[in-house]
Backbone as a ProteinNet text record, in pm:
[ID]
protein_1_A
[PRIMARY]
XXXXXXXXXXXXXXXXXXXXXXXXXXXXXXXXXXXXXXXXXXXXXXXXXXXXXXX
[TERTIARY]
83.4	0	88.6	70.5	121.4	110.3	-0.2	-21.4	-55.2	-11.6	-8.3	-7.6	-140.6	-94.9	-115.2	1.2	26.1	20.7	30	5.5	182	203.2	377.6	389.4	309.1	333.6	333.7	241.4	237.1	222.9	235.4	261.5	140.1	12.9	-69.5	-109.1	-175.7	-218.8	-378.3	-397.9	-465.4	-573.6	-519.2	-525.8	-412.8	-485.4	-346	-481.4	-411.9	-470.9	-425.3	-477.4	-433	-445.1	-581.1	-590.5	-534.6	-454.1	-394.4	-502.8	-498.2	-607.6	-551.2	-596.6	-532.1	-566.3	-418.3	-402.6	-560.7	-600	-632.8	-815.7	-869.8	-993.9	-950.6	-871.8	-853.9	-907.3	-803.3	-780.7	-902	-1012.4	-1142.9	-1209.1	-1206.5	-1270.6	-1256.7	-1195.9	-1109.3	-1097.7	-1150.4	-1129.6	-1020.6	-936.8	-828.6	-707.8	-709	-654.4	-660.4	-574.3	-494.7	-613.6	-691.5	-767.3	-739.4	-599.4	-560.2	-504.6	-430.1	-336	-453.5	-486.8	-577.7	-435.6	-398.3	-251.3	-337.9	-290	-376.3	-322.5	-364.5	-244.7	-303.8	-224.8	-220.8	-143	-227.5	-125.2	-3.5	31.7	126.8	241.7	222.8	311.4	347.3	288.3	293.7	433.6	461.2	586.2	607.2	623.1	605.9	707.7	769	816	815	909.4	859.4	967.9	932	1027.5	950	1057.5	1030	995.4	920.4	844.2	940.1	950.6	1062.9	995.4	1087.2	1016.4	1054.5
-117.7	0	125.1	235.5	361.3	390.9	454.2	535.7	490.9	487.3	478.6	562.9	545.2	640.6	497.3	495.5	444.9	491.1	425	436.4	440.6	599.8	593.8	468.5	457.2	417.8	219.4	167.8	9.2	-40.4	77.3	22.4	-11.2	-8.5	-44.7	52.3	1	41	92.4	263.7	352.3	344.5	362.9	359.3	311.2	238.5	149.6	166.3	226.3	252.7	352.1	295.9	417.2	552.8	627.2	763.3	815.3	897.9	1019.6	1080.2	1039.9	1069	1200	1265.4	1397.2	1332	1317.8	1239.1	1298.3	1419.7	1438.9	1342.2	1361.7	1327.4	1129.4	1124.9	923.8	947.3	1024.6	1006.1	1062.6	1106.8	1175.7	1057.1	950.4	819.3	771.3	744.2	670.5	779.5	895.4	994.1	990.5	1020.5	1087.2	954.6	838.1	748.3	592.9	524.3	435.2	315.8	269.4	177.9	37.4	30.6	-134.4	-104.6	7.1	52.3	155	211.1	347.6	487.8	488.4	606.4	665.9	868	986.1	981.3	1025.5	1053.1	1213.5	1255.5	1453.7	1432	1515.4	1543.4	1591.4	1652	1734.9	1628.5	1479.8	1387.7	1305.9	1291.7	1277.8	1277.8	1191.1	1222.4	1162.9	1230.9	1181.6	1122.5	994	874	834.6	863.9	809.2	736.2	620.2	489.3	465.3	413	378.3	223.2	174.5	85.8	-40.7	-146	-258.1	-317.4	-397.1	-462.6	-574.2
0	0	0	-83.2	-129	-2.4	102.7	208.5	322.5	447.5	543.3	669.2	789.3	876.9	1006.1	1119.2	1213.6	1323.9	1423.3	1561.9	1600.3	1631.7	1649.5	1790.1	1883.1	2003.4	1963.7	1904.9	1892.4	1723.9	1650.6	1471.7	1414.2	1477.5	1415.2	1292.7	1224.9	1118.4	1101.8	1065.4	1135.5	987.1	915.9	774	684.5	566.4	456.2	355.2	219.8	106.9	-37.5	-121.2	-203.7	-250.7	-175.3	-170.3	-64.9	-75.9	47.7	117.8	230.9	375.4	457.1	493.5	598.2	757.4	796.1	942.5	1049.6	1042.8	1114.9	1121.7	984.6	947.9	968.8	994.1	1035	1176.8	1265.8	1414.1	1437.5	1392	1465.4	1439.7	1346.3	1324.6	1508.1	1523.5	1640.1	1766.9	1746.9	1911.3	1918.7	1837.9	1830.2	1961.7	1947.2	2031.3	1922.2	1950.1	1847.3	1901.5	1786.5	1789.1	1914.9	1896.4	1948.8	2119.8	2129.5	2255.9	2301.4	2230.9	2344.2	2356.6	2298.1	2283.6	2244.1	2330.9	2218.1	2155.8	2029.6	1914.8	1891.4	1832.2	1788.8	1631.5	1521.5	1442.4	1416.6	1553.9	1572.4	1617	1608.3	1658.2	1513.5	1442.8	1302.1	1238.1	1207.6	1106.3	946.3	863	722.1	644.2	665.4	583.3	452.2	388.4	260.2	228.6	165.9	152.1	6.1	-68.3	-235.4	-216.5	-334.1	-322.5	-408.3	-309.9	-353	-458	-564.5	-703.6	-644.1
[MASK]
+++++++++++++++++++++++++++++++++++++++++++++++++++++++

């Protein structure tokens, strides 16, 4: 999957897909806290990764 937003605290996976999502409109899905751990999360903790895609 092109896009990804994670849970910095346990890796889960918040969203995985191919349209670009704005972190913030995921984490209001979820009250702003990581589905699996219960971590707040803030966009302001966010960090943007980009890694090329292995053949």
């Amino acid at each position: 999957m092109p896009f990804e937003i994670v849970c910095n605290n346990c890796g889960t996976p918040l969203y995985s897909g191919m349209d670009i999502k704005q972190a913030n409109n995921i984490l209001k899905l979820y009250n702003n806290r990581c589905k699996k751990c219960g971590e707040l999360l803030s966009t302001k903790d966010f960090i943007l990764k980009i890694e090329p895609i292995e053949k």
